[in-house]
C-alpha positions, -999 to +999 in steps of 0.1 A: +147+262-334+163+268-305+165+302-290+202+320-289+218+336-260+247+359-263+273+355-230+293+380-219+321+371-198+358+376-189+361+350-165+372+320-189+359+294-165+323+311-155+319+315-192+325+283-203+308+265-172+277+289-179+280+278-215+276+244-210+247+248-187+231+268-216+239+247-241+228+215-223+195+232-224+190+235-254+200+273-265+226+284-293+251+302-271+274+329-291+301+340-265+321+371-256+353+375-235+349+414-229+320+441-234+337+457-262+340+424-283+303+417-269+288+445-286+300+439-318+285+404-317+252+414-306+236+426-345+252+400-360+243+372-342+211+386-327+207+370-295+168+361-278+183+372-244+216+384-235+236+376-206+260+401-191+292+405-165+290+440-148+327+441-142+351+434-175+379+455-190+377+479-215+339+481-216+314+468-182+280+460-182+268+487-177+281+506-211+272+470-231+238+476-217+237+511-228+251+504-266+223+476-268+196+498-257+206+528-280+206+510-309+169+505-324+178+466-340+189+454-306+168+478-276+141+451-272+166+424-267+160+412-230+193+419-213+208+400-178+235+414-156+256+386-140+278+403-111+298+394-081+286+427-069+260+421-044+255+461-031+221+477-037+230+502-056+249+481-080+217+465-084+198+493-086+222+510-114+217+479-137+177+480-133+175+520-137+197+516-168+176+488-182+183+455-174+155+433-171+170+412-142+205+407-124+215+375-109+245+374-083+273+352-087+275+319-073+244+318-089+224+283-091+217+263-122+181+264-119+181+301-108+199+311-143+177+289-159+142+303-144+156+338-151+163+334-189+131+315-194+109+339-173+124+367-197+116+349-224+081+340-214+073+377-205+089+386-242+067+364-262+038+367-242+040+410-247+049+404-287+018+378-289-002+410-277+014+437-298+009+418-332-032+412-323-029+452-320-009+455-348-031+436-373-059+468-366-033+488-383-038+473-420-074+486-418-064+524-415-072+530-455-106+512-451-118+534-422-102+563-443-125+556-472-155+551-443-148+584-433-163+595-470-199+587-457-223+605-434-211+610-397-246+599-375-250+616-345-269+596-317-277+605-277-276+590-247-304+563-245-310+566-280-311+531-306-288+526-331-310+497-342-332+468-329-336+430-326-354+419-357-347+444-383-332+437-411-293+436-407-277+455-437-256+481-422-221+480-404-213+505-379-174+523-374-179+545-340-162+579-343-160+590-309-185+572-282-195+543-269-226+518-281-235+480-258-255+458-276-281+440-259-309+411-254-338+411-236-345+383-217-376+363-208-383+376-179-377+411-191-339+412-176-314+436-200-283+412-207-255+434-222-235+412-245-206+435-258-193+474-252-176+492-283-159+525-285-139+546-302-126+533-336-146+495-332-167+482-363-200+467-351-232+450-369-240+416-376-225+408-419-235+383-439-222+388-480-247+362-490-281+365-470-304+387-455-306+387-422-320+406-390-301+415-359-304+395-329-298+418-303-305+458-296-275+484-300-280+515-278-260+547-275-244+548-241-234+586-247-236+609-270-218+588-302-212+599-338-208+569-363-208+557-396-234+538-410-218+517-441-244+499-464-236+461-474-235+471-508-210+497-505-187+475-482-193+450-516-178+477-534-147+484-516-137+447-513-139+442-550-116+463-551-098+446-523-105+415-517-075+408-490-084+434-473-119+418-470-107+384-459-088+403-430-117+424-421-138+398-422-115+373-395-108+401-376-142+415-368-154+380-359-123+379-336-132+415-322-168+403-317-154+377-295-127+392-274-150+424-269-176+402-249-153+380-235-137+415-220-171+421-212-176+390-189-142+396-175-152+434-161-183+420-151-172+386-131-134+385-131-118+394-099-081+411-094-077+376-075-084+358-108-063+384-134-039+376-110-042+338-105-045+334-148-014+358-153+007+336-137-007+304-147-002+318-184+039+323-174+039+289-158+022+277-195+049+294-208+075+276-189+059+242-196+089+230-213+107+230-183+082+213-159+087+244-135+068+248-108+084+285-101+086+313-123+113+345-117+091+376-125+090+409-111+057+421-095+062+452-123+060+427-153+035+404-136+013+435-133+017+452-170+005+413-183-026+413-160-038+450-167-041+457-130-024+481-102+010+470-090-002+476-051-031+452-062-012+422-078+011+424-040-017+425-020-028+399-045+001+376-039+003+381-006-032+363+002-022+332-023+008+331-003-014+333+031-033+303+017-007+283+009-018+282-029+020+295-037+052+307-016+072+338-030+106+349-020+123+378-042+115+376-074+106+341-070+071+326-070+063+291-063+030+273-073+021+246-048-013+242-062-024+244-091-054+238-092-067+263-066-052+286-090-074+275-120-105+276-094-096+312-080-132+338-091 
């Protein structure tokens, strides 16, 4: 299905020229000749994006932007100023009010284009993120009913359990944090995963016995909850889709705790950097782009690092000729140095 974009516009000709550029790629465009008739489109139609003229009669931009933003259906609607007006603080009204970007007329196709989809990509990339946190939240009654057991209190240094007993417990840390742990050959520690607050940890299996294969020690002082297979049996009889989503998600947890892990231990800002925007570029694929439009605020947020860092960042890719930015705009010119960066 093909994402919708309202269009706000007085100016007949700009709105049905910057129509047919957005229909010809492939959006449903709903349009509006003033601000006032554009905010009573927006619930009904409920745009992906929305694309705005600062200057109009009878409402601007500016109080469209507003109305969007103040109502809870439509506030996370990503929202486009389109304006002759060149003037800093124009620009800087529409960004402190909300906007997301703001694009001045004559404006090229491609620019308008690499905007919307750069929005877009940002959008679904943050919602991808909030519904893998979100799907924790279903398992707030089962760590309720956890909370009935014994809270464990363990120190600094001290084991939680060892490789080669028998694995029938599963852990839910209170407040702490635990690594878990191999010892290698040559007598080397290899820490394989960090948990904290509120993570489940142990090694399940419903239908043998097995023994843990690694250590679990207490990095500080940690209080826990130590939940028998049987009793976790017990619960899930009771709710057996609950299980099923317990079950996928701690397997998932498992494996994006460690890869985290890795990624503290050998990732680089350099490489956050380099995979944040080869993930918009992924993104963009659709479009064969080789540039992305993205702040250095939203580029940042996505990578989990310091704004200061992701400049300084860009400005050595940009040194080595692995991509050229000007504005907002970031070219790739190669590709695969990105994918190589460590």
């Amino acid at each position: 299905m093909s994402k919708k974009i309202l269009l706000i516009e007085d100016d007949q000709t700009v709105r049905e020229n910057t129509a047919e550029i957005l229909e010809l790629s492939d959006y449903t465009v709903e349009t509006a000749q003033n601000g006032e008739i554009g905010i009573t489109k927006v619930e009904g139609f409920m745009p992906d994006i929305i694309v705005c003229d600062i200057m109009m009669p009878k409402v601007d931009g500016y109080d469209v932007l507003k109305a969007v933003s103040n109502n809870p259906k439509t506030q996370a609607i990503p929202f486009i100023f389109l304006s002759a007006k060149t003037d800093h603080k124009d620009i800087r009204k529409g960004m402190d009010l909300g906007a997301d970007d703001y694009l001045t007329k004559p404006f090229e196709e491609d620019e308008l284009i690499s905007a919307i989809e750069s929005r877009l990509a940002k959008t679904k990339i943050l919602q991808s993120q909030n519904s893998a946190n979100n799907n924790l939240q279903s398992f707030e009654a089962l760590k309720e009913k956890i909370k009935d057991f014994e809270l464990k209190v363990y120190q600094a240094g001290e084991h939680i359990y060892e490789a080669g007993q028998t694995a029938n417990k599963v852990y839910l840390i209170e407040h702490g944090v635990v690594k878990t742990h191999q010892i290698e050959e040559n007598g080397k520690e290899l820490t394989t995963a960090l948990f904290r607050d509120d993570n489940f940890f142990g090694h399940i299996s419903f239908t043998k016995t097995t023994n843990f294969i690694e250590n679990a020690t207490a990095l500080e002082k940690t209080k826990l909850y130590e939940i028998s297979l049987d009793d976790f049996k017990n619960f899930f009889v009771q709710s057996p889709q609950v299980m099923f989503e317990f079950i996928d998600t701690l397997g998932d947890s498992l494996n994006e705790t460690k890869t985290q892990l890795l990624e503290m231990a050998y990732s680089s800002v350099k490489k956050k950097t380099a995979q944040t925007i080869l993930l918009f570029a992924e993104r963009l694929k659709k479009n064969k782009l080789k540039q992305i439009r993205i702040s250095r605020a939203d580029l940042a947020a996505v990578a989990g690092i310091a704004s200061e860092s992701l400049i300084r960042t860009l400005s050595t890719f940009k040194k080595e000729g692995i991509i050229d930015v000007e504005g907002r705009n970031i070219k790739i010119n190669d590709f695969e140095a990105l994918k190589n960066i460590s």
